[in-house]
C-alpha positions in Angstrom: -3.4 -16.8 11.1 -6.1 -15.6 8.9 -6.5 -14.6 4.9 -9.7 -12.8 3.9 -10.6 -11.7 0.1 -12.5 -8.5 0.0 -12.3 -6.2 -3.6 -10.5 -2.6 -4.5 -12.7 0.0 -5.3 -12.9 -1.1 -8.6 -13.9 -4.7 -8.2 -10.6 -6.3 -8.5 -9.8 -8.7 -5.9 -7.9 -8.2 -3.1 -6.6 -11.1 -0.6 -5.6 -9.3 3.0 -3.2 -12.0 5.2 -3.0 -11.3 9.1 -1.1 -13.2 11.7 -1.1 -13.1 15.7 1.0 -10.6 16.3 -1.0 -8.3 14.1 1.1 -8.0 11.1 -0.3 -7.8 7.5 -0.2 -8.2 4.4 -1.9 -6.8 1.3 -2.2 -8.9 -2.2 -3.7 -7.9 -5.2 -4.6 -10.8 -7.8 -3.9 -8.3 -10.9 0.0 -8.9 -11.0 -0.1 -11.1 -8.3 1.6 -8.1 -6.3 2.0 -7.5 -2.8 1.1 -4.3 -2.3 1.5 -3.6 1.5 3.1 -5.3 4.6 2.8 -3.7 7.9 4.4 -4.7 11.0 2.6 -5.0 14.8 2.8 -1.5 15.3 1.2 -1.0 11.8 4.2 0.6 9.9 3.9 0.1 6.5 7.4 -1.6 5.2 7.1 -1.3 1.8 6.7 2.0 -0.6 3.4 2.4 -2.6 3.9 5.4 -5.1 1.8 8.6 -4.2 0.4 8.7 -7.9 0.1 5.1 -8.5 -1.9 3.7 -10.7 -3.8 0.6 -9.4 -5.6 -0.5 -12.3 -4.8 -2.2 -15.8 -3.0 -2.2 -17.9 -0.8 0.0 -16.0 1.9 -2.0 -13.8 1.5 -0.6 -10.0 4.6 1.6 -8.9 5.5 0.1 -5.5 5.2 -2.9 -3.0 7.0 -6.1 -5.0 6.2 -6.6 -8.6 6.8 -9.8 -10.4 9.0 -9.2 -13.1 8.9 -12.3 -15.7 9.6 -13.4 -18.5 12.5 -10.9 -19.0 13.9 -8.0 -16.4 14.5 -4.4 -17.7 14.1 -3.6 -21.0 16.4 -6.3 -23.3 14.1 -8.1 -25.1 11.1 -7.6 -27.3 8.4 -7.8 -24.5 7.1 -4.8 -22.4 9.5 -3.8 -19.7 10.1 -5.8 -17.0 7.3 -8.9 -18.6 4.2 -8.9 -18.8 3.4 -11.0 -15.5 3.2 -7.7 -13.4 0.1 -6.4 -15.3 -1.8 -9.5 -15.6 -4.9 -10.9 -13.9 -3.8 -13.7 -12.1 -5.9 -16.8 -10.4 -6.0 -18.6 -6.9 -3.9 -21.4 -6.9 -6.1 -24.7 -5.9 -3.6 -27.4 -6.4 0.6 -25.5 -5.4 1.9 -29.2 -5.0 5.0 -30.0 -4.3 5.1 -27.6 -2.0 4.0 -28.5 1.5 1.0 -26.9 3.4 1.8 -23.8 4.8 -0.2 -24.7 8.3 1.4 -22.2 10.5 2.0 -19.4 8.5 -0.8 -16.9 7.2 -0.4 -17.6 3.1 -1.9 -17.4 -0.4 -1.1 -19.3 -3.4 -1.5 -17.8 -6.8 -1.2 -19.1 -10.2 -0.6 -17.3 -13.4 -0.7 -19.4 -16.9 0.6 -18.3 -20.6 -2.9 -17.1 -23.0 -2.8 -17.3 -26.4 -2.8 -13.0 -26.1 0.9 -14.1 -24.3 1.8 -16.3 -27.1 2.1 -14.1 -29.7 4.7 -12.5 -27.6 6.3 -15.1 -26.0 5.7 -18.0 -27.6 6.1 -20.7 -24.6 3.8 -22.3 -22.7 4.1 -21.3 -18.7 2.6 -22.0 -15.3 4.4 -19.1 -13.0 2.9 -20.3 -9.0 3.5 -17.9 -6.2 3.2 -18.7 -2.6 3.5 -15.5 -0.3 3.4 -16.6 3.8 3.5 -14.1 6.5 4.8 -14.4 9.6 5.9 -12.7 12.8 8.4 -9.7 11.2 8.7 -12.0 8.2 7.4 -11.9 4.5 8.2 -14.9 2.5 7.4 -15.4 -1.5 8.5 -18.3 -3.5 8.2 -18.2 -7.2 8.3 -21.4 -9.9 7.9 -21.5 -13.1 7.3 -24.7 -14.6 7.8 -25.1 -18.9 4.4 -26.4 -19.4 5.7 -26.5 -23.1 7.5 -29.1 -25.8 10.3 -27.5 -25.8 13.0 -25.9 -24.4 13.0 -21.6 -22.9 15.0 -19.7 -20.7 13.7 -16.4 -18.9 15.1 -13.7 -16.7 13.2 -13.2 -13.4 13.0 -10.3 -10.4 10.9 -9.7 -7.1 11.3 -5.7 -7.2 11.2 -4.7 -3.6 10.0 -1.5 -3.0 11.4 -0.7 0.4 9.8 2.3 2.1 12.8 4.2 4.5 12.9 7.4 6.2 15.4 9.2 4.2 17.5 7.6 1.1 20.4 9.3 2.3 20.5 8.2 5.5 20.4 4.5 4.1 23.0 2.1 3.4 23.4 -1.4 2.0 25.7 -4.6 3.4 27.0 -7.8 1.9 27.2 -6.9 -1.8 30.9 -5.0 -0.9 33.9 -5.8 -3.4 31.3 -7.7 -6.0 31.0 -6.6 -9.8 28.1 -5.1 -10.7 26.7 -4.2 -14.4 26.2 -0.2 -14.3 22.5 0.5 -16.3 23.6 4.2 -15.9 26.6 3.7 -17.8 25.4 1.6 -21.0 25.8 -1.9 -18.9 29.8 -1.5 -18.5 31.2 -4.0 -15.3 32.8 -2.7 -12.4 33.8 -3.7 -9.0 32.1 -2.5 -6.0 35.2 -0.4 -3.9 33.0 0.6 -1.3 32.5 -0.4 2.2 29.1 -0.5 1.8 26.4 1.4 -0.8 25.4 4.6 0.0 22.9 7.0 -1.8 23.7 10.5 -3.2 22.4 10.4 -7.1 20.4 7.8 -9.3 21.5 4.2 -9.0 20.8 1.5 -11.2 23.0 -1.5 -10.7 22.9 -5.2 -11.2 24.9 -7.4 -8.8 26.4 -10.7 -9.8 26.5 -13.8 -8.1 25.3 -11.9 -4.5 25.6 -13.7 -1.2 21.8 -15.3 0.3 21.8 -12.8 2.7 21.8 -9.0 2.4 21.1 -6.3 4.6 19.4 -2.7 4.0 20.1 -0.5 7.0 17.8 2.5 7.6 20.1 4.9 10.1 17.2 6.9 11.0 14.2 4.2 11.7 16.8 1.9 13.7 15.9 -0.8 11.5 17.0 -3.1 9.3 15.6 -5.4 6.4 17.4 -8.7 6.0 16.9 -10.1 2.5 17.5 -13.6 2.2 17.4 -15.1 -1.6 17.9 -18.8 -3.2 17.6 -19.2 -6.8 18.0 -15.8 -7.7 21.9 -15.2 -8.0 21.7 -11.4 -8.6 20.9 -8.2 -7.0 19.5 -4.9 -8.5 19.8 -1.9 -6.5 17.7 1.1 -8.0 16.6 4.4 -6.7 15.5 6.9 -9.6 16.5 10.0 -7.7 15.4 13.8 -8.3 15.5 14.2 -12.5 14.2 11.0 -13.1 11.5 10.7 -10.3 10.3 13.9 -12.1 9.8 11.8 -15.7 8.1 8.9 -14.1 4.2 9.6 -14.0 3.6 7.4 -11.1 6.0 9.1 -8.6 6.0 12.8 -7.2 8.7 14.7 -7.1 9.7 14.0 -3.8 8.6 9.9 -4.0 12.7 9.3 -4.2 13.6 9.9 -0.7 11.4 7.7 0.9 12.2 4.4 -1.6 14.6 2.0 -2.4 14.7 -1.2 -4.6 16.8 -3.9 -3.4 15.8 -6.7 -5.7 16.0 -10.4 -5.9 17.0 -11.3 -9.8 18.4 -13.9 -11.7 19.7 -11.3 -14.6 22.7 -12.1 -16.1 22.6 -15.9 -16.4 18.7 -16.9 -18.0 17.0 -19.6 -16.2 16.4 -22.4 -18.8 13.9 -24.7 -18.3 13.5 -27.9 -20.9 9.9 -29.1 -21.4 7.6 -30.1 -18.2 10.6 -29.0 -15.8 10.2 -26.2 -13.0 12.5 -23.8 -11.1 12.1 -22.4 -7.8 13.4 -19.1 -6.0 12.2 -18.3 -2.7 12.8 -15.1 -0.7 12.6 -13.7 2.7 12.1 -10.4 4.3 12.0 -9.5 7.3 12.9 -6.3 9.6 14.6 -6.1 12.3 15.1 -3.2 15.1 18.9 -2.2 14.4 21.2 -1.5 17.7 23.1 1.5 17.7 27.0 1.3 19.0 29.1 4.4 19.4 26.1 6.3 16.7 27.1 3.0 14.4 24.8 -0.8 13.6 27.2 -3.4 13.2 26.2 -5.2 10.3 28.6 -8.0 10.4 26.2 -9.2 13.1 23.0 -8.8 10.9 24.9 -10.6 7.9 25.5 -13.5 9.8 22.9 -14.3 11.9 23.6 -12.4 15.5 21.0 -10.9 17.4 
């Protein structure tokens, strides 16, 4: 298990986490983003936009963002929070949380400025701990109210999935759930599908998701597993053709190869009353998927099987 710090080309650091088997990990203090995670062959899991911008105070398009202290656009505050396009620190003292001995990991710190005050005036500490480990990436956010009084906040890990072809992709375990439709001016509706599949933009918001979720790439044979506590919601989002063509940081083609699968606590805020702290925690990992008569069975994925 090894972390090393070495710098982007333009100075900013850069914190690179390794582990035996000869997966990685790439993390970026500005946004506190990880930015790549390759397995032990050296395939890059997540999706890093072809024109993205790596530098502030534009928010990088791809890997997982931290979206805090709001999620989408429903508030005052820049899109998604400002935490994704700030500098953030090395984390010297992440107690309660045990040592992370056996696991390559980093902990990073972000605190409110007085800039973020006039904003959002509440006093923050937002820790991140992101471990690797064998075929496993694991982030746990808190946020602790640092503050005399009382705030609530919506939160999101955007995972930017890389997969061979968006078509070819589906998703298990969020089947006969409602959903808020962001396409459709926020209306609920009721998932009537076996599982999700992709032909057009999608920009939905599952409510009160299971812990485990399961993204299934047909033509990779492999599967991400998602597992989520704290976060009681699920946004699925792929921009598709027309709107990958009005986002800057994507080419035209960007789509195909993407999908967000998010962890999110959206519809209910997390309140938090002075000096108290809440804690999500998320794991990815992927998984070689089995084939049976040209179909995975993700029954056995969902709960557990090998």
């Amino acid at each position: 298990m090894s972390l090393n710090i070495t710098q982007e080309s333009d100075g900013s650091p850069r914190i690179i986490l390794s582990e035996p088997t000869g997966s990685t990990a790439e993390v970026l203090l500005y946004g506190g983003q990880v930015v790549s995670w390759k397995n032990e062959r050296r395939e890059e899991l997540l999706f890093m936009g072809s024109k993205a911008i790596r530098k502030p105070p534009k928010a990088i398009r791809g890997g997982i963002p931290i979206c805090f202290p709001q999620f989408a656009n429903f508030g005052s505050l820049e899109h998604h929070g400002f935490a994704r396009n700030r500098l953030w620190s090395l984390d010297s003292s992440p107690s309660p949380l045990p040592p992370a001995n056996q696991q390559s990991s980093v902990d990073l710190i972000l605190k409110s400025t007085e800039d973020d005050l006039k904003s959002w005036p509440h006093r923050f500490e937002l820790r991140l701990r992101i471990s690797l480990s064998a075929g496993k990436l694991t982030l746990i956010p808190r946020v602790r109210n640092t503050d005399n009084k009382a705030f609530s906040f919506t939160f999101a890990l955007r995972n930017y999935l890389s997969v061979s072809d968006i078509s070819e992709v589906r998703i298990e375990g969020l089947e006969t759930l409602d959903y808020f439709d962001n396409l459709l001016h926020r209306e609920r509706y009721t998932e009537q599908a076996d599982a999700i599949t992709f032909d057009g933009e999608i920009d939905r918001v599952y409510l009160s998701t299971p812990t485990k979720i399961a993204i299934i790439d047909h033509e990779k044979k492999r599967t991400y597993v998602m597992r989520k506590e704290g976060m009681r919601d699920a946004v699925v989002w792929n921009p598709w053709d027309k709107k990958a063509k009005a986002l800057s940081d994507l080419s035209d083609e960007d789509y195909k190869t993407m999908l967000c699968v998010d962890s999110a606590a959206v519809e209910t805020p997390i309140g938090l009353k002075p000096f108290e702290e809440w804690k999500g925690r998320q794991e990815l990992s992927a998984v070689s998927s089995s084939y049976f008569s040209g179909q995975l069975d993700p029954r056995k994925v969902l709960l557990g099987i090998s």
